[in-house]
C-alpha positions in Angstrom: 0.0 0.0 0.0 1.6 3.5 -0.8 1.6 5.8 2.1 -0.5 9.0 2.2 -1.1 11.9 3.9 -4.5 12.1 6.3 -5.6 15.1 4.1 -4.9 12.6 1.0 -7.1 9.9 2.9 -9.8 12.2 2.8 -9.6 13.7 -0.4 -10.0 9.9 -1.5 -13.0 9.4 0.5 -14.5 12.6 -0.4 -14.0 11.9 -4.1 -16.0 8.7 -3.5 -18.8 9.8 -1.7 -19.1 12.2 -4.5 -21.4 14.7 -1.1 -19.8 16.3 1.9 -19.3 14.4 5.1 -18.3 15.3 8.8 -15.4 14.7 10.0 -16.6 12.1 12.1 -17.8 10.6 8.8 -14.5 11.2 6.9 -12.8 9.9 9.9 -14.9 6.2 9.9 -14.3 5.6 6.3 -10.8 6.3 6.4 -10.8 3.5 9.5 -12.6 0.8 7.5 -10.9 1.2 3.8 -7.4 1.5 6.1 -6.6 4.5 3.8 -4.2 6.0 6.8 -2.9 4.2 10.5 -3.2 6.7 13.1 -0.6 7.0 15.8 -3.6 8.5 18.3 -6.4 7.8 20.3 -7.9 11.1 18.8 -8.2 10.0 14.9 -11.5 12.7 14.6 -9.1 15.5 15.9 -6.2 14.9 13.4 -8.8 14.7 10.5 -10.3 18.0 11.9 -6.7 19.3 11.6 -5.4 18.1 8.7 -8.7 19.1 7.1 -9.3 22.7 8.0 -5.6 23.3 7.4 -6.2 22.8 4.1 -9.7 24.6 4.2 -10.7 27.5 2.3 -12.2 30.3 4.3 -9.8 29.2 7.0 -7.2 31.1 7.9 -5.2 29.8 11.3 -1.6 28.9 12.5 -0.6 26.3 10.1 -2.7 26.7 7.4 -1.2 25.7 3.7 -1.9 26.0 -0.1 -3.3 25.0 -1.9 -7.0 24.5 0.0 -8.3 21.3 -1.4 -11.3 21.4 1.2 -14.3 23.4 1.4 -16.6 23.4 4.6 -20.6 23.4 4.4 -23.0 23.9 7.2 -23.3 21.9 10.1 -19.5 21.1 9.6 -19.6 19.2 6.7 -16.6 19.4 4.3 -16.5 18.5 0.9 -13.2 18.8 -1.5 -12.6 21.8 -3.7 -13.3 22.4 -7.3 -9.5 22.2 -7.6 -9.5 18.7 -6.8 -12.5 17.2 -8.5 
């Protein structure tokens, strides 16, 4: 299996969906397709955070470009046009 990035694990899973999810959604899938092994007992929180760093309209300590994510109401997040 190649390795990838969380933000990679949920572009994948985004792609698939083909609708925004929550993280808590994004989080599950990556889990049961083993796209990613998490080092943590907080898998949701380094989604969160590798997510929203990557999140346009967010602008925080740690934020990079190019934003592949885009977040919807009720904290759903889908990926940008960029990466469709």
């Amino acid at each position: 299996m190649e390795k990838r990035t969380i933000a990679q694990a949920a572009i994948e899973v985004l792609k698939e969906a083909k609708q925004p999810m929550t993280v808590a959604e994004i989080t599950q899938a990556i889990l049961d397709k083993g796209l990613y092994t998490f080092n943590t007992k907080d898998e949701r929180g380094m989604v969160r955070r590798a997510i929203e760093r990557r999140c346009e309209g967010i602008q925080r300590k740690g934020s990079v470009s190019p934003k592949y994510f885009i977040k919807f109401f009720e904290n759903q997040f889908s990926i940008s046009d960029e990466v469709k």
